[in-house]
N, C-alpha and C positions, 0 to 999 in steps of 0.2 A: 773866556773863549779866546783863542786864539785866530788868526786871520791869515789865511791862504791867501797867495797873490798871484795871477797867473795874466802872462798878455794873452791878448783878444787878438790873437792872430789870425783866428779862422775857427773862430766857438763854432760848435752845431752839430747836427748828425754827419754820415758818410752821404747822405743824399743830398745836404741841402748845409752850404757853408753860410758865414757870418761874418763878415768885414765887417773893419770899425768903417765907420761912416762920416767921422771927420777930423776937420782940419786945424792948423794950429789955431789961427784967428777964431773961430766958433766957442774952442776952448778956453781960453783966454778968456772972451765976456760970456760963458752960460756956466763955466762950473759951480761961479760960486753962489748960483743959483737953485742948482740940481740935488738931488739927493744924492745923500753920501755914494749909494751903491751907485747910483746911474753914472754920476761924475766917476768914477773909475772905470765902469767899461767903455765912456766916451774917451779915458784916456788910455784906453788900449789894454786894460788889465780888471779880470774880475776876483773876486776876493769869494773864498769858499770856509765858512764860519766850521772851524773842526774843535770837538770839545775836548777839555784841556785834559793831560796824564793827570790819572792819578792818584796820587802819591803813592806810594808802595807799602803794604799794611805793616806794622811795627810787628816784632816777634813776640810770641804769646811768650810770657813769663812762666815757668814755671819752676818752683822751689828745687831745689836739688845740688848735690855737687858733683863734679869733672877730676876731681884733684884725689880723689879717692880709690884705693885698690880696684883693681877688675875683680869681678866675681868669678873663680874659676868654671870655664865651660862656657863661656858667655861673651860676649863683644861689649860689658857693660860694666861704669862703674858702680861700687857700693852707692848706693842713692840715686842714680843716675836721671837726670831731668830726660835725656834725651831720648830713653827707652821709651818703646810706644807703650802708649798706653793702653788698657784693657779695653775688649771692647764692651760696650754698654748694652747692658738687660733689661727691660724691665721686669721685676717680678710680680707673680700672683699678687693678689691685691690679701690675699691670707692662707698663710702656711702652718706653721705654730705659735702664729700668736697666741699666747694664753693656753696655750697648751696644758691640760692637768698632767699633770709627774705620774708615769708609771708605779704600780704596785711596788717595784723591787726597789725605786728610786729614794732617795734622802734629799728632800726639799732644805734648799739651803736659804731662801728668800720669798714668801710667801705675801710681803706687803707690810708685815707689822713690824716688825723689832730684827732687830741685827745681831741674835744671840748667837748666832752659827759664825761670826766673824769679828776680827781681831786685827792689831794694827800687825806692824812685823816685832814688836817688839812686846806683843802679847796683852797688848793693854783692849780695853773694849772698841768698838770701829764706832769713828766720830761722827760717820758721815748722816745727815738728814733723812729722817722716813716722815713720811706723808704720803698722803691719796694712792697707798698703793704700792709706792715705791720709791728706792732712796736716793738720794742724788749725795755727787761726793763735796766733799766739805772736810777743814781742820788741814789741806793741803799735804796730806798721805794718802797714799792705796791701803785697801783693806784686804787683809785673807782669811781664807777657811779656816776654823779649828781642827777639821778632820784631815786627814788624808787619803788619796787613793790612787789604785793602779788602773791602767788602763781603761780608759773611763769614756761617759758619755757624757757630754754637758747639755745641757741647755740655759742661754744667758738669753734677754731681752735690755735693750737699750734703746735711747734714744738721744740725738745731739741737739745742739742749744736749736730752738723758735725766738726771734728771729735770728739766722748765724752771723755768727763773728767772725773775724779774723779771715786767715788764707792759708790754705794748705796746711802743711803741721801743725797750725795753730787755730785750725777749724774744727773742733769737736772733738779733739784728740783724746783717747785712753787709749787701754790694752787690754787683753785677756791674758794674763801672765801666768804660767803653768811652771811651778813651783818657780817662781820669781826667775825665772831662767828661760822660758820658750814661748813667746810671743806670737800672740793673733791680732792684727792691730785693729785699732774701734776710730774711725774717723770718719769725719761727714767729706763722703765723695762724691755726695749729690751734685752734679753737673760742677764741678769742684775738680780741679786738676792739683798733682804734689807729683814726687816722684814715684812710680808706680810701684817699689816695694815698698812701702811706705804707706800705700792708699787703702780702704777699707778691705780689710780681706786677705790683706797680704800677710804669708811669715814676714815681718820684717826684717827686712835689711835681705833676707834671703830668695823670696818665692814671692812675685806679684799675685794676686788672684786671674783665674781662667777671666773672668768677666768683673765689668764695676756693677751691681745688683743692689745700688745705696737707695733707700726710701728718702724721699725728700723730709730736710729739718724738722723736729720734733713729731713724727710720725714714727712709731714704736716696729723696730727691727728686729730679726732674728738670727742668731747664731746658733747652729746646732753643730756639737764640734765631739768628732771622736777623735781621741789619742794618745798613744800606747809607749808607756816610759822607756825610755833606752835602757839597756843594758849591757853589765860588764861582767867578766868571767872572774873569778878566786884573783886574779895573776892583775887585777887592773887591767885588762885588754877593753876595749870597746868591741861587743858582739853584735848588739843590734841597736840603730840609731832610733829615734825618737821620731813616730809616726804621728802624721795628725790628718784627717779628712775635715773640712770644712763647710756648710751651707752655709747660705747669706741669703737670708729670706727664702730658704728653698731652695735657692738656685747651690750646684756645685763648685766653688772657690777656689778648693784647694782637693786634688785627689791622691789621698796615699801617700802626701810631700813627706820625705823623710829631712829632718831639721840636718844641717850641716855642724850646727852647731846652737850654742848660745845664744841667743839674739843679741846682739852689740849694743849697748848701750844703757842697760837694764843692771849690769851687776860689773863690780871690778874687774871679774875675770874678763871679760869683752870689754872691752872701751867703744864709746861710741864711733862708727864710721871706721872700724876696722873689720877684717871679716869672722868668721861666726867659726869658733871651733866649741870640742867638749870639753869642761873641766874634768876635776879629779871625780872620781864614780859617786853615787849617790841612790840611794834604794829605790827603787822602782814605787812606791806610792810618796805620790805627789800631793802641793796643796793648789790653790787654784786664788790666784789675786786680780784681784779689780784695780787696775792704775788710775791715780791722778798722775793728770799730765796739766791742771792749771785751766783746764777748760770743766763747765758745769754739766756733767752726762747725767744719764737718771738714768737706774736698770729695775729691770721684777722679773718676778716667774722665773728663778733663777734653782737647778734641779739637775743633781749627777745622779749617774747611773757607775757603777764597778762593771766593767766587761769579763767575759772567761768566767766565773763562779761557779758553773759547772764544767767546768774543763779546765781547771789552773794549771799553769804553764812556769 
């Protein structure tokens, strides 16, 4: 506490004043008698107990960097800590969890074996199946054997119980659409990163509308539709690479057309620079599951080919 000190010149209301009442001699033999406070209004000053500043709250941390390109169109850099962040949903308490695969659908992950999936260099996918569902393991991402175009996904995950780490390094994977166009998978349960970056987000490019994260090891939903870019005879780019997102239900992303590559996923992007298109590539895609170094577990994992009756 700190201690106000004021003379006693005339304490009281506007009706009725307060002289000190005495003299040097009094002073002299009762002070050191008196209580601390009366001995100071005997000597002409009272003390008004005011509580101490303070301190000023330290600034919230958040992963990111400053030093990196501006995103065109935008006041922000590639990663940027200082972009606000989403605002926070909660979702339904259940959407598509467990959702059965439609008729038309090609179940790629049904709880048992990992025959529908392969490393990138074709070998069988290393990662662990148990109780349902497989968690990543062998320190590769896995991908589809099949291919397709303009498609429906349906992916379920879940991030570490109890979590680790901090931001980028809190539950991190991807949803990698032909190892080139990113949905990021991270625990942003009450969890701050830079906000392209955070559950939901194209990365590097389009934060999610809202953060709509389930808290740690409670089983999530991604329902994701997205329509491969396209180029003309001549190598022109004619139509850019669409993706709609849910997150447990809720809308993430709507209609984000990719700018480019996601930066950091393949040579042509380098990390932390901005997101263009490589050289052209056929309209059906495969669909990979990232390790990022962190333990995720997925199931109930189910594409859909969009257009089949109306090909384009």
């Amino acid at each position: 506490m700190e201690l106000l000190f004021t003379r006693c010149s005339g304490a009281g209301t506007k009706s009725k004043r307060i002289n000190c009442p005495i003299g040097k001699k009094a002073m002299k033999k009762d002070l050191w008698t008196m209580p601390y406070a009366a001995s100071l209004l005997l000597l002409g000053m009272t003390y008004l107990p005011i509580p101490s500043r303070a301190a000023p709250a330290a600034a919230e941390s958040i992963d990111g960097f400053r030093d990196t390109p501006m995103i065109p169109g935008t006041q922000w850099h590639l990663h940027d800590p200082d972009r606000p962040q989403p605002p926070v949903v909660t979702p339904g308490r259940n959407f598509s969890q467990e959702a059965t695969a439609p008729s038309d659908a090609e179940v790629l992950f049904d709880g048992r074996d990992l025959a529908k999936w392969q490393t990138a260099s074709g070998q069988d996918a290393p990662w662990k199946v148990k109780d349902g569902f497989m968690e990543t393991a062998g320190r590769e991402g896995i991908r589809t054997r099949g291919k397709w175009k303009d498609l429906q996904l349906h992916v379920e995950f879940a991030t570490p119980l109890p979590p680790k780490g901090s931001g980028q390094g809190r539950g991190n994977s991807g949803i990698l659409i032909n190892g080139m166009y990113e949905v990021q998978v991270l625990d942003s349960y009450q969890a701050k990163t830079y906000p392209d970056g955070q559950a939901g987000a194209i990365y590097g490019q389009s934060p999610p509308l809202v953060n709509a994260s389930k808290p740690p090891g409670e089983w999530q939903t991604y329902d994701i539709l997205f329509e491969s870019p396209r180029w003309n005879p001549q190598g022109e780019l004619i139509k850019k690479a669409v993706v709609t997102v849910l997150h447990n239900g809720v809308v993430v992303q709507n209609h984000y057309e990719f700018t480019g590559i996601t930066d950091g996923i393949t040579g042509e992007v380098p990390w932390k620079t901005l997101a263009h298109y490589g050289p052209p590539h056929p309209p059906e895609v495969f669909i990979e599951l990232q390790y990022h170094n962190n333990p995720l577990r997925f199931r109930n994992i189910w594409v859909r080919q969009l257009g089949l009756a109306n090909p384009r």
